[in-house]
Each structure stands twice: as C-alpha cells, then as structure tokens.
DRENGUBA-626529 format. One line per 5 residues: their letters; for each residue x, z, y of C-alpha. Coordinates in pm, whole numbers, m for minus. Layout:
BEGIN
a> X/Z/Y | ...
% end
This chain:
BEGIN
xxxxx> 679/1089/248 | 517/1025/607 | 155/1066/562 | 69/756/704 | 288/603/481
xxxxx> 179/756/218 | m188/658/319 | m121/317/326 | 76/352/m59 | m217/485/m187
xxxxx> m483/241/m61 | m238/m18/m219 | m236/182/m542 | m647/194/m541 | m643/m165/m559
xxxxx> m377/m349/m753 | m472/m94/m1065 | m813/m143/m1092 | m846/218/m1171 | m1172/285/m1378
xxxxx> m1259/m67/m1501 | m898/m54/m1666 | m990/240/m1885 | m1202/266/m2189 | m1510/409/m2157
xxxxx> m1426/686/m2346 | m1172/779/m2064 | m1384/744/m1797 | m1419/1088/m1571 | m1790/1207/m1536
xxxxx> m1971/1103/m1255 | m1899/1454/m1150 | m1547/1443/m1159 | m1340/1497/m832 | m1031/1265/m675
xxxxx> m698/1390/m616 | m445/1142/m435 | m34/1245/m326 | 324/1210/m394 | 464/1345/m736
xxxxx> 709/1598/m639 | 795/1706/m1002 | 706/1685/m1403 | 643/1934/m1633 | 555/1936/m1988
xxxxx> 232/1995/m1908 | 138/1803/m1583 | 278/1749/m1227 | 263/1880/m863 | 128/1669/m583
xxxxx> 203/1686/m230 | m130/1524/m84 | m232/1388/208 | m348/1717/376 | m25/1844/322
xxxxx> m117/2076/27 | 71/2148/m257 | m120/2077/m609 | m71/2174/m982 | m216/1870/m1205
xxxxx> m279/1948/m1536 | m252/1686/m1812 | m355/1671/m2204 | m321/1409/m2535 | m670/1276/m2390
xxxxx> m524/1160/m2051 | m547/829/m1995 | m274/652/m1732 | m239/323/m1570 | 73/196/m1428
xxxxx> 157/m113/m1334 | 463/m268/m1542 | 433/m51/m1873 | 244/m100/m2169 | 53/231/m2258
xxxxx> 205/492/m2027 | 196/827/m2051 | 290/1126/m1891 | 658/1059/m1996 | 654/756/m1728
xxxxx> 530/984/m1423 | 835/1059/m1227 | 881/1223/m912 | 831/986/m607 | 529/801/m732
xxxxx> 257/791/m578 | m32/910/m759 | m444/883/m791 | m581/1103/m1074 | m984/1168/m1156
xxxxx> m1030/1504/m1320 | m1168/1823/m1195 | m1074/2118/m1048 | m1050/2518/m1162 | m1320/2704/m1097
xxxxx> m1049/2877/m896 | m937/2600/m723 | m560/2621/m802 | m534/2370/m1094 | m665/2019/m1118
xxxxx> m704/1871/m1489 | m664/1530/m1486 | m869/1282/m1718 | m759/916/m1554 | m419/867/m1405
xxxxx> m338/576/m1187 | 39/566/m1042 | 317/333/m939 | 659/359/m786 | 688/308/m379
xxxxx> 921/m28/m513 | 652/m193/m692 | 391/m75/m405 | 584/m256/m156 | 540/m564/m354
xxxxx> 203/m559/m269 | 173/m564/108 | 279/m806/374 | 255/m655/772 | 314/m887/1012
xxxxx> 190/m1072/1307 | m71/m1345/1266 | 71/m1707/1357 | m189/m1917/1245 | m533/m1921/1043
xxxxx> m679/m2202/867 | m1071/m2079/761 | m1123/m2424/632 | m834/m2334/331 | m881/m1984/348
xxxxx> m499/m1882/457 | m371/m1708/726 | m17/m1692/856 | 210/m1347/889 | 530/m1312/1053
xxxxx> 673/m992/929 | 906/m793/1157 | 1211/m953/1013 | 1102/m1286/1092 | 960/m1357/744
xxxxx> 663/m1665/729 | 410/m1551/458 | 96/m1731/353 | m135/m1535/276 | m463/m1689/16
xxxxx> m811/m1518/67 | m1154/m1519/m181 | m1448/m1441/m134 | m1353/m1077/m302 | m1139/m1021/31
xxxxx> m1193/m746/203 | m1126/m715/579 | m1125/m432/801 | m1103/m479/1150 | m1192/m205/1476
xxxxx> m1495/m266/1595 | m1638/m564/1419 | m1915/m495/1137 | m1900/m717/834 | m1577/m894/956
xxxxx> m1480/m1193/753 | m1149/m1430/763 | m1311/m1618/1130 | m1276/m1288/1288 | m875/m1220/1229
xxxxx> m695/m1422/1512 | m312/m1559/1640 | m143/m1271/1766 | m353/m993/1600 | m113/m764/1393
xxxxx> m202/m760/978 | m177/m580/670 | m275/m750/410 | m260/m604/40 | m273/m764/m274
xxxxx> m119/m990/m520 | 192/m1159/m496 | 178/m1568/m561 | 330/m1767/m778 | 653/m1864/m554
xxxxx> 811/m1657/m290 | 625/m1521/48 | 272/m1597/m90 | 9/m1417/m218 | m354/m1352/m267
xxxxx> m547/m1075/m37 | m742/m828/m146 | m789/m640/164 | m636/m766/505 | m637/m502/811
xxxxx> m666/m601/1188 | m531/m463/1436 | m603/m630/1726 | m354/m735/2003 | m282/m488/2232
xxxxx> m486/m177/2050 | m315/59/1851 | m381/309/1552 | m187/546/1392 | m188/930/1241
xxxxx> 0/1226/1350 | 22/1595/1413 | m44/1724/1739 | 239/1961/1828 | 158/1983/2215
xxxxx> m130/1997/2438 | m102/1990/2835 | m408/1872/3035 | m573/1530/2922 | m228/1440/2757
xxxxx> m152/1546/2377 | 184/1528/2236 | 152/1368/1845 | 423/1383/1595 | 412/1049/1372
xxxxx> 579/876/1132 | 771/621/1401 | 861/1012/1544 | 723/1182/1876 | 428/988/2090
xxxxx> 235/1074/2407 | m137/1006/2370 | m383/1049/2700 | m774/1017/2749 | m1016/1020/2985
xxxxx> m1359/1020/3018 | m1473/712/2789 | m1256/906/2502 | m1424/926/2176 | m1397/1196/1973
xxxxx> m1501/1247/1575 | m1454/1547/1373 | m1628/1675/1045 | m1873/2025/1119 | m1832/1961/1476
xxxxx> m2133/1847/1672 | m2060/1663/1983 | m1644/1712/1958 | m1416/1679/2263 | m1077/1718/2370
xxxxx> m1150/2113/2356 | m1186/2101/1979 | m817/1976/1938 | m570/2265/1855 | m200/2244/1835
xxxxx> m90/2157/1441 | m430/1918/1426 | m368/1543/1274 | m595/1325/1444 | m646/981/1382
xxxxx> m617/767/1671 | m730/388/1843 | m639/300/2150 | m421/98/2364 | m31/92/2479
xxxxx> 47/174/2845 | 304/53/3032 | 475/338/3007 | 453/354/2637 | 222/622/2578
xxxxx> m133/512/2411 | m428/583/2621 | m698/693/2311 | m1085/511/2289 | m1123/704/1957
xxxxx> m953/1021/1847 | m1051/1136/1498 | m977/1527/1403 | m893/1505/1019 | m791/1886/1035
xxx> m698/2184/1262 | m356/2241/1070 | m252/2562/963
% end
C-alpha cells in the first residue's frame, strides 16, 4: 500500500475505534508503552509483520493477554488479523529493537476503512445547521453533519472551525456513516484549500531548484525558490541542500500551469536508505 494511502487508513483507523477508551483498564499499555502503526503483511501463530509507514519491516509479537479492537466482530482476537489490514498496536519494543510485543491491538480491513471517509469538493456550507456539502470525484452529493467534537485541520489557519472551510476548497472528512445513504457525521474534516496542494513522496531526482518526487498518483515535478520552507527533525535551519535522493518529504504548495507544484513548505520525514 501507497504510503500516503496508507497514512490516511490509519488516521481513519485512530478514530472510528476509539482505541484506549475501548479497552479495560486492565489492558491498557503503560504510559511508557510505544506506538507501532502499518499494513499486516502476514500471521503467525505467534504475532504478525508490519510494513509501516517508514517503509520498515516489523515482527509484532502477540500473547493470551492481548487485547484487540476491530470494528464488526465481537471479541476479536488474533485469529481475525489477516493480511491487508491496517493495523495500530501499543506495546513495547525489544531491548534489541527487532521485536515489538503488543498489549492493545486496533485494526480494520481497507473495505470497512473506506466506509469512513468522504473526499470531495466543497459545494456548499450551511454553519447555521452545521453541514457542509462534498462532491466526490464521481459526482457523488454527500452531506456531511459536524459537532462540536469535530475536528478540522486546515493549512495555515490556527484553531480552524466549520466558518473557515469554504465552496470550492477540496475535503476529507472522516467519520461515521448516517443513517441513510451519502450522509454522515465528521469527526475530523481536512482542508485543502483551492488551488494549494499537499501530498507525500520519495524523491528519486534532484537537478537545480527542481526535485523529481515519486507519489502515490505516480511521478511529480516539485520546484522552489527563495520563499521555500523547509522542516526537518535534527536539522537546524534546513534547506534545499539537506534533501538527498531516496528522501520522502512532505509537501504544500501550489499547481503550475505546467503541472508541476511550486513548494511553500517542504517537510523532510527521512533521508531514505
């Protein structure tokens, strides 16, 4: 699985299983416990492997105290993880690293995921009723219901609320589906706004300003300039030096008419292999 589809599976996943408060306390990882998200990519008697995000290969350890949550089955258990899920597991790790033994289990099948999510372009938003409007890329009206446990997360605008998403911005909203078809109930709605874009990839080229990024929609051109941002972990005052072929950067910015994405923000999540 694409990583940044895999991302956005496993943000789902964090929410519609309300991982810890679904657990008794008993089964509840010590506060010093470590996270482990990926893709199951197979079952043993004894655990599973995850591919994660980062692109490393894990060995998950399981025992009769385990405790799993999946949505659809009544008391799961390590007989229901199958390969494909996607997975978010609490535990800790080997002192050498190379095993993690998992305490709380949260996973779900891509399927069910997907009934969790609506993308689509906003057509309308009523802040008096608390809905807002998405036309998916097949045409598709949805309505989508917000609370006031609705989370929104939109570039550039601190503390964002349901006034701040607007007709033509481009949505992801994840939550709960409604009681008849192509509603539901957000619990977190993404903004992207018109014209800006964001995505994740894998830098596999690097000529001048201009860096060649492998993503999940396939091969992109991204180019900066001098207002460029850059952000990267352990690296004081980053810039387009500190980007190495292999890297996966995050990326904001906004589509050229040539269709490459001029970058305001380029995040370095790692330097690859």
């Amino acid at each position: 699985m694409k990583t940044r589809v895999l991302t956005v599976m496993l943000v789902v996943l964090a929410l519609v299983t309300t991982f810890a408060g679904a657990l008794p306390a008993s089964a509840q990882a010590p506060s010093a416990a470590g996270v482990i998200r990926g893709e199951v990519t197979a079952v043993s008697d004894g655990g599973f492997t995850l591919n994660t995000l980062n692109g490393r290969t894990a060995a998950v350890t399981v025992t009769e105290t385990t405790r799993y949550r999946i949505p659809g089955i009544q008391n799961p258990s390590l007989a229901d993880i199958k390969a494909g899920m996607v997975v978010q597991a609490r535990g800790t790790w080997s002192s050498d690293n190379t095993t993690f033994a998992a305490q709380n289990v949260a996973a779900a099948t891509r399927e069910v995921i997907r009934q969790h999510l609506v993308r689509g372009v906003v057509t309308a938003v009523d802040s008096a009723a608390g809905t807002l409007a998405l036309k998916t890329p097949q045409a598709v009206e949805w309505t989508i219901h917000t609370t006031d446990q609705t989370r929104y997360l939109i570039p550039g605008v601190q503390e964002p609320t349901l006034a701040d998403v607007k007709v033509g911005d481009h949505a992801l909203a994840v939550g709960r589906p409604g009681a008849t078809a192509r509603e539901g109930t957000a619990l977190l709605v993404t903004v992207r706004p018109e014209g800006t874009v964001a995505g994740r990839g894998q830098v596999t080229a690097i000529s001048g300003n201009t860096l060649t990024v492998e993503t999940w929609l396939g091969s992109g051109t991204v180019t900066t300039d001098d207002a460029t941002r850059y952000r990267a972990p352990g690296i004081a005052n980053p810039s387009l030096s500190d980007i190495k072929v292999g890297a996966t950067l995050a990326v904001i910015g906004s589509k050229q008419s040539d269709g490459s994405v001029l970058a305001k923000t380029i995040g370095i999540l790692n330097q690859g292999s």
